[in-house]
PADO-341610 format. One record per residue (C-alpha): residue number from 1; x, y, z; residue in one letter. Coordinates in steps of 0.2 Angstrom, whole numbers, padded with zeros to 4 digits. Example, Ala and Ser with C-alpha at 12.3 -4.5 7.8 and 13.67 -1.06 7.14 Angstrom:
> 1:0062:-0022:0039:A
> 2:0068:-0005:0036:S
***
This chain:
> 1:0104:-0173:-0035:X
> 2:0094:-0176:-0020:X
> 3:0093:-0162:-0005:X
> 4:0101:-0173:0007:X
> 5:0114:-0177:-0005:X
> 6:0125:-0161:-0005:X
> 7:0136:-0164:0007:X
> 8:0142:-0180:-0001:X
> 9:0143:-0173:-0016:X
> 10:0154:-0157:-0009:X
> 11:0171:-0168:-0004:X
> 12:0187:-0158:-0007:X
> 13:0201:-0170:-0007:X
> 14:0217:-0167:0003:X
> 15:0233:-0171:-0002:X
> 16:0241:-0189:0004:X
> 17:0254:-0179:0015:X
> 18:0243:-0164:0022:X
> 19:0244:-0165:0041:X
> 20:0229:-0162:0049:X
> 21:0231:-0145:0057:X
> 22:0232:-0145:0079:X
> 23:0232:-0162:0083:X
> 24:0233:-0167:0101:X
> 25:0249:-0167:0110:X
> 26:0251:-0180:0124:X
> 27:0257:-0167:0136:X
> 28:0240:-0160:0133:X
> 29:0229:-0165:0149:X
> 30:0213:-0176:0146:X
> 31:0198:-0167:0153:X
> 32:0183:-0175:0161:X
> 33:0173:-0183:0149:X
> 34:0158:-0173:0144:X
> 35:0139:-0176:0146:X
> 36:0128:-0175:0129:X
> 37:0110:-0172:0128:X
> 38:0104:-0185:0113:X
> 39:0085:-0190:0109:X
> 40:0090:-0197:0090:X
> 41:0106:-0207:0087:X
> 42:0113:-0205:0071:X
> 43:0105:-0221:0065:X
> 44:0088:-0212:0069:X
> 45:0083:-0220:0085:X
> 46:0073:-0213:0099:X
> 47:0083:-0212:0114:X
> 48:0075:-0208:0132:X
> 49:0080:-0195:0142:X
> 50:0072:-0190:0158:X
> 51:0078:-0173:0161:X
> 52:0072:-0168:0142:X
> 53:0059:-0180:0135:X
> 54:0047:-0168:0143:X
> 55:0052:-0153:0133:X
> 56:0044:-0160:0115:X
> 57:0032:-0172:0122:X
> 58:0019:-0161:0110:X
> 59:0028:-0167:0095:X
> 60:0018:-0176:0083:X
> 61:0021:-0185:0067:X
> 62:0017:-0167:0058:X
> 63:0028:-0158:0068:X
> 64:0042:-0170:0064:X
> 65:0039:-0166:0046:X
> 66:0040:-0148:0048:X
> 67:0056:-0149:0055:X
> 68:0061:-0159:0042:X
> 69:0055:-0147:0031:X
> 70:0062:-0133:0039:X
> 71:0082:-0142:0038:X
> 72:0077:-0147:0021:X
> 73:0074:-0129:0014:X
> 74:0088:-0120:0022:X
> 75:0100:-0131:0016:X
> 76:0092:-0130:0000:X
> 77:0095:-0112:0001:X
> 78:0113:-0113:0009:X
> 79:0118:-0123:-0008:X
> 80:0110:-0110:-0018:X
> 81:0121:-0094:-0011:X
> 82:0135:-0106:-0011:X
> 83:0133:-0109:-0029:X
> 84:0128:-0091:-0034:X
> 85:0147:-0085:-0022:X
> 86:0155:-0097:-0035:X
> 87:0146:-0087:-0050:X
> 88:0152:-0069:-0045:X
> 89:0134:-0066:-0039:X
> 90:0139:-0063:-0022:X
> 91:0155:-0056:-0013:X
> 92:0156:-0071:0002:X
> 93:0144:-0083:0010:X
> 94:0146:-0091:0026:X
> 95:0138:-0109:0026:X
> 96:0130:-0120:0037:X
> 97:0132:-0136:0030:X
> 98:0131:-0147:0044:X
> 99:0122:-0137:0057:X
> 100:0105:-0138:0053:X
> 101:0099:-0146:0066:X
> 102:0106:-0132:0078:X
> 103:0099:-0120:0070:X
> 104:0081:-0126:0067:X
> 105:0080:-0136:0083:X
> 106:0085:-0119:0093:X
> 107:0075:-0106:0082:X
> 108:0056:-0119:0081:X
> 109:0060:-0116:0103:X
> 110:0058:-0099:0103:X
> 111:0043:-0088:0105:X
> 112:0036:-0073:0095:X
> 113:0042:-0061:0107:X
> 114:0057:-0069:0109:X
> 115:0075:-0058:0103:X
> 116:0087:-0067:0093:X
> 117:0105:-0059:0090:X
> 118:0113:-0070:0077:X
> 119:0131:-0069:0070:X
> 120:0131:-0069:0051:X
> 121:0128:-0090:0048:X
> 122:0111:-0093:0056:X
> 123:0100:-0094:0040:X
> 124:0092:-0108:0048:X
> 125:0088:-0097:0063:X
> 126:0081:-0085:0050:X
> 127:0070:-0095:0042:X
> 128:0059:-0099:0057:X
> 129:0059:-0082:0062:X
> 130:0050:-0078:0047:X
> 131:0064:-0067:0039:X
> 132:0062:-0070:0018:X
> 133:0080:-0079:0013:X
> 134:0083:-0067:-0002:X
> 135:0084:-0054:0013:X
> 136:0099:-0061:0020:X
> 137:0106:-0058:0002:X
> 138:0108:-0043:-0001:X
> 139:0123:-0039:0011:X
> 140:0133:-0051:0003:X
> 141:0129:-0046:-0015:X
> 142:0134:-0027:-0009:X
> 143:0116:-0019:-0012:X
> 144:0112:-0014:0008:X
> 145:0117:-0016:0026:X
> 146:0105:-0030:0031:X
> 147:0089:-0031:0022:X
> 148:0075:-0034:0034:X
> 149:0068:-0025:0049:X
> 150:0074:-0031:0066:X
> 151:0058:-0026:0073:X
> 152:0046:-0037:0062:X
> 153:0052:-0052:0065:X
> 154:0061:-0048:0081:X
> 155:0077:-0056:0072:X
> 156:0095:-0043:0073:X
> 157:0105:-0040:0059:X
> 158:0118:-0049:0055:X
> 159:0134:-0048:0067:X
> 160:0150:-0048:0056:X
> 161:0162:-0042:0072:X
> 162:0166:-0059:0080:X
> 163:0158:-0060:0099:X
> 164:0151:-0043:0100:X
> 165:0132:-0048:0097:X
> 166:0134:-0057:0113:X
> 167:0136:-0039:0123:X
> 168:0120:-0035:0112:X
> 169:0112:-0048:0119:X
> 170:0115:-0047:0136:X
> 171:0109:-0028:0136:X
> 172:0095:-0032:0128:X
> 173:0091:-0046:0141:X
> 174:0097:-0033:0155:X
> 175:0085:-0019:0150:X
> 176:0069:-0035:0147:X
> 177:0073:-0038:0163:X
> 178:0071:-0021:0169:X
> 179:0054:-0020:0158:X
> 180:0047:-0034:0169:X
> 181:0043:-0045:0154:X
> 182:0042:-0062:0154:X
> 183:0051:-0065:0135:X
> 184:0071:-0071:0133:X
> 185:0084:-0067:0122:X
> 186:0096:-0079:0114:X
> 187:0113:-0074:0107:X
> 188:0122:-0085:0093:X
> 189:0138:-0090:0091:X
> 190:0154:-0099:0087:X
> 191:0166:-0109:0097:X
> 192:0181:-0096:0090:X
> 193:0172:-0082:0095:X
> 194:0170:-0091:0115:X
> 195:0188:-0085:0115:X
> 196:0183:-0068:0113:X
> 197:0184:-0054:0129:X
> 198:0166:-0048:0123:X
> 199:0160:-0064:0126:X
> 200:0168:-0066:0144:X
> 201:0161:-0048:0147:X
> 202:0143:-0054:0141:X
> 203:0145:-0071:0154:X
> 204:0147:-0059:0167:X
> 205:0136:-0046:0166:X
> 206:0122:-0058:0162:X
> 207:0128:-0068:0178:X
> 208:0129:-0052:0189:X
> 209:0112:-0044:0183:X
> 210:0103:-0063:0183:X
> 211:0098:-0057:0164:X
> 212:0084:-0069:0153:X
> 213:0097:-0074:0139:X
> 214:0100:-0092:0130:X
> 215:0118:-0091:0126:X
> 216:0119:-0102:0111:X
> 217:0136:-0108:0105:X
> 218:0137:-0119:0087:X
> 219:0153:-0128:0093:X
> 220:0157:-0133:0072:X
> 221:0174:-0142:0077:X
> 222:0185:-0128:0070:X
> 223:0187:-0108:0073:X
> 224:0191:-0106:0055:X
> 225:0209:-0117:0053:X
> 226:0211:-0116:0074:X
> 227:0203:-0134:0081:X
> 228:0193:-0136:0098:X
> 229:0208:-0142:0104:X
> 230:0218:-0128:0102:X
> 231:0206:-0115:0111:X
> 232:0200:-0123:0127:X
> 233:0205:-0135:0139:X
> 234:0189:-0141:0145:X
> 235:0174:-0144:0135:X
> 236:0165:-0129:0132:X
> 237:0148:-0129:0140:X
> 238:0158:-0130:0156:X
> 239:0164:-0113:0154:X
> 240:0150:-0107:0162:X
> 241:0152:-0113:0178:X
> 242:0167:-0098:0179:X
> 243:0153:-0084:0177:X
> 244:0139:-0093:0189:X
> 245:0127:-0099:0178:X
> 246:0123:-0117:0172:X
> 247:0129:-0127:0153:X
> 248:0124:-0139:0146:X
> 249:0131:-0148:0130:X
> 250:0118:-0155:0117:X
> 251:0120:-0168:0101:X
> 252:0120:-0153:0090:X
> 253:0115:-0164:0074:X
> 254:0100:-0170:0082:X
> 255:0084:-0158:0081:X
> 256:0073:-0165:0092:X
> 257:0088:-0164:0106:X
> 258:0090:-0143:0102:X
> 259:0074:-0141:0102:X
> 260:0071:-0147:0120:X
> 261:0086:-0140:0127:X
> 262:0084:-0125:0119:X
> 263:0066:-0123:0126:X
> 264:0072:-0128:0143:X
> 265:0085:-0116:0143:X
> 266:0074:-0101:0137:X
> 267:0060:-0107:0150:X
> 268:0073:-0104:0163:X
> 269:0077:-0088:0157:X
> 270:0060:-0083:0157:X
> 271:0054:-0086:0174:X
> 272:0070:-0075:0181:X
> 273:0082:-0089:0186:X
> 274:0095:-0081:0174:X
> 275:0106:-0085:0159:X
> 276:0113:-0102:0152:X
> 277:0126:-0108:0140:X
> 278:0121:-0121:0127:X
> 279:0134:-0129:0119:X
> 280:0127:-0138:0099:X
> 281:0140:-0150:0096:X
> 282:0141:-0152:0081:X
> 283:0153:-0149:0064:X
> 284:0154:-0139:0049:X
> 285:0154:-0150:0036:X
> 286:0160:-0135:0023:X
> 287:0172:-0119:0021:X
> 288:0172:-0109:0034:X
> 289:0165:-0095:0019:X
> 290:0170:-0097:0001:X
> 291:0186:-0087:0003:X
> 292:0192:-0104:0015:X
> 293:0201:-0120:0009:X
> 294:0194:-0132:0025:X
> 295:0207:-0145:0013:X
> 296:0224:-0136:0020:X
> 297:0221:-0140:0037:X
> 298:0208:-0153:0042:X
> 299:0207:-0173:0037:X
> 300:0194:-0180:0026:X
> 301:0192:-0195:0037:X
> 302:0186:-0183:0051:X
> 303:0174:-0175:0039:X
> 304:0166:-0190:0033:X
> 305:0163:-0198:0050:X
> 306:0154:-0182:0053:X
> 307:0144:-0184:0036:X
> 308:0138:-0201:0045:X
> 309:0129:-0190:0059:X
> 310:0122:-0179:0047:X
> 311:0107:-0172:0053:X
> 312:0095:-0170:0040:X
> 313:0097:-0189:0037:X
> 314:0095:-0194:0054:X
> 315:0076:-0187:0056:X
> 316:0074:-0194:0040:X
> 317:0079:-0212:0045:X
> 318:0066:-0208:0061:X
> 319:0052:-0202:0049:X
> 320:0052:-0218:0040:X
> 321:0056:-0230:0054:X
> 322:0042:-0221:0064:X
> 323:0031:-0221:0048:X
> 324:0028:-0202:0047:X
> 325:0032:-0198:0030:X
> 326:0028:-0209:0013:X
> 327:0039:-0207:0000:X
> 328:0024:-0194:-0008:X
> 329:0029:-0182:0005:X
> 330:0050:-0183:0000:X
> 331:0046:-0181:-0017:X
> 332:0036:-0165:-0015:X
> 333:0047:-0157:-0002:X
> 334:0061:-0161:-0015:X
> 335:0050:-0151:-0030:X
> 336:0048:-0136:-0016:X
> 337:0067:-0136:-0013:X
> 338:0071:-0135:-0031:X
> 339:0057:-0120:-0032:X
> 340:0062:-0112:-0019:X
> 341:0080:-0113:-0027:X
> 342:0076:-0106:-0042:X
> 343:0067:-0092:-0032:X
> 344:0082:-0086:-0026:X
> 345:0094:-0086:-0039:X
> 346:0080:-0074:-0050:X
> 347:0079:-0065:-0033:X
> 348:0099:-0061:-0031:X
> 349:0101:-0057:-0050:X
> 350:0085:-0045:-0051:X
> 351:0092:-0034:-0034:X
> 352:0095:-0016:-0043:X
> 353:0113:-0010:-0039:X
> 354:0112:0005:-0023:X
> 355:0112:0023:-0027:X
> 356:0131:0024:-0024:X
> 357:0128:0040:-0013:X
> 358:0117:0034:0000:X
> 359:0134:0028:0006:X
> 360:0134:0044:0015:X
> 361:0117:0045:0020:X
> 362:0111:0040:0039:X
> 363:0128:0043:0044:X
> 364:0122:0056:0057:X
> 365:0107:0061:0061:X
> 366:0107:0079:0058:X
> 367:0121:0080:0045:X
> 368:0141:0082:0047:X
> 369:0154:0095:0038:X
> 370:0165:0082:0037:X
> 371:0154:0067:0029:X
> 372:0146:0083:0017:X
> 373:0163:0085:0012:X
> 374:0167:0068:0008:X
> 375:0151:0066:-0001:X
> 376:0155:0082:-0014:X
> 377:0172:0074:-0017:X
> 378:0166:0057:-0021:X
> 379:0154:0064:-0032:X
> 380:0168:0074:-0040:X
> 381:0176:0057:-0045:X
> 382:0161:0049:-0051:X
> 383:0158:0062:-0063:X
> 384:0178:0063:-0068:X
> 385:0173:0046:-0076:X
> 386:0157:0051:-0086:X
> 387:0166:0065:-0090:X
> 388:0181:0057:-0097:X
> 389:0171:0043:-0108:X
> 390:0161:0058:-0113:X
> 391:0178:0068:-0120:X
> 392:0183:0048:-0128:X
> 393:0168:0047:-0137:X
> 394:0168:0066:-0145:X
> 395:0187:0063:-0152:X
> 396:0183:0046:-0159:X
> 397:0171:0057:-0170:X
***
């Protein structure tokens, strides 16, 4: 099975008499009908766009193959710790089937000393921040807290709280302000979490103290089982407008469009004019994470008219119409995904299990009563067990 492939080949069926979840009402007013920043169509097209075009006129036909690449990889990973969840290798995985182009297009825009704050999805921000994928592993497989260092890669942790990197990210754009550098800071996240206060709080802060931060929002359709429809009134990016700052809504299945909004936006940032709102629009074309059932509350027709604009196989349908890549180059990016595959899954099974006291460790700096306490007791209970297979064994004899 070929990389761009796996979304067809992942199509849960819905019962004949399912009804799609939060379908719009007629007492529901209409709003105004949104602008959308596209350079591809989903045929693969080039489309012109005055504002943009600037932003990736350095683009060249190797460039276009490394973003393929890039989209090519990630989902090859995605699939990969998908499959391993369904194995009992790991506890949960969040994937982002669908949303490739989001990610890569926005994470290739950024600069070295640039700061990301990501929520718990953006493997494909990851990836070109340099972070190794089994990294992001080990969280979900229960072996450690995050496995790479914020500092090396200037890359956060992953945010499970819904929203709150978003206040992270806004003091961190405050105090780079203050520094008098000239980097941004970006913050990721989900149309459901845009419902949030933390992210109203972030809006305005950021607004009020004219902070360098690229608010980045992956608008995937669907805040778990709630629709788009059911948490706003107007589109999105038009949010922003409330909190003083400027949005802008991008095709967020086409790469070449991220990447140049996304580089506008953080140019922006940079040279002190202040924060703005980009809204990806774009879909999950999966779960939610593998403890979700998309089938109980969303249509199949929607999803495969999604599945048209997939983004991996619209650069692809550029690539060859522009002549950028021959078939020699398909074939070994498909070897390299299948490597890079197998990488992982020897990766996750060889990650020894965590020394089941270090849960205690770091909690404080310089020790707590209490946590010492709770560490002697559960150590107790650890030992009850040894002990009492110990005492099994010795009357067996």
């Amino acid at each position: 099975m070929t990389v761009e492939s796996t979304a067809a080949a992942r199509k849960p069926r819905r019962s004949s008499g399912t009804k799609r979840a939060g379908a719009k009402t007629a007492s529901q007013p209409k709003a105004s009908e949104p602008q959308l920043v596209q350079l591809l169509t989903p045929e693969g097209e080039r489309v012109k766009n005055d504002e943009y075009d600037g932003f990736v006129a350095d683009i060249t036909p190797e460039s276009l193959r490394g973003l393929y690449r890039d989209m090519v990889l990630t989902r090859r990973f995605d699939a990969e710790a998908t499959s391993l969840q369904r194995q009992g290798e790991l506890g949960l995985w969040a994937s982002l089937l669908g949303q490739e182009a989001a990610q890569i297009g926005s994470g290739r825009a950024l600069r070295d000393d640039d700061y990301v704050f990501p929520t718990y999805r953006e493997h494909g921000v990851a990836w070109c921040r340099g972070v190794d994928p089994t990294n992001l592993l080990g969280m979900f497989r229960g072996v450690n807290h995050g496995g790479w260092d914020p500092k090396t890669n200037n890359f956060h942790l992953y945010t499970i709280v819904i929203g709150s990197q978003t206040l992270h990210a806004a003091g961190y754009a405050m105090g780079v302000a203050k520094d008098g550098a000239d980097s941004a800071v970006i913050a990721y996240f989900g149309d459901g979490a845009s419902s949030q206060g933390d992210v109203a709080e972030a809006f305005t802060f950021s607004a009020v103290y004219n902070a360098p931060v690229v608010f980045f929002c992956q608008n995937n359709q669907w805040a778990i089982s709630e629709p788009t429809e059911k948490q706003m009134r107007v589109p999105l990016y038009q949010r922003a407008q409330g909190f003083g700052f400027p949005g802008v809504r991008v095709d967020g299945n086409d790469v070449l469009a991220c990447l140049a909004v996304t580089r506008a936006a953080l140019e922006r940032a940079r040279t002190g004019q202040g924060p703005m709102l980009v809204e990806a629009f774009t879909y999950r074309m999966g779960a939610h994470t593998t403890s979700d059932d998309p089938t109980k509350y969303r249509a199949d027709e929607e999803r495969e008219a999604w599945e048209a604009k997939d983004p991996i196989l619209r650069l692809r349908a550029y690539l060859e119409r522009e002549s950028a890549a021959d078939e020699a180059f398909f074939a070994a990016l498909e070897k390299e995904s299948e490597a890079l595959g197998r990488r992982v899954r020897e990766a996750v099974r060889a990650m020894p299990d965590p020394d089941h006291m270090a849960i205690f460790d770091h909690v404080y700096a310089d020790g707590h009563a209490l946590v010492d306490e709770e560490r002697a007791q559960f150590a107790a209970y650890e030992a009850s067990f040894s002990d009492s297979g110990a005492g099994a064994v010795e009357e067996g004899k």
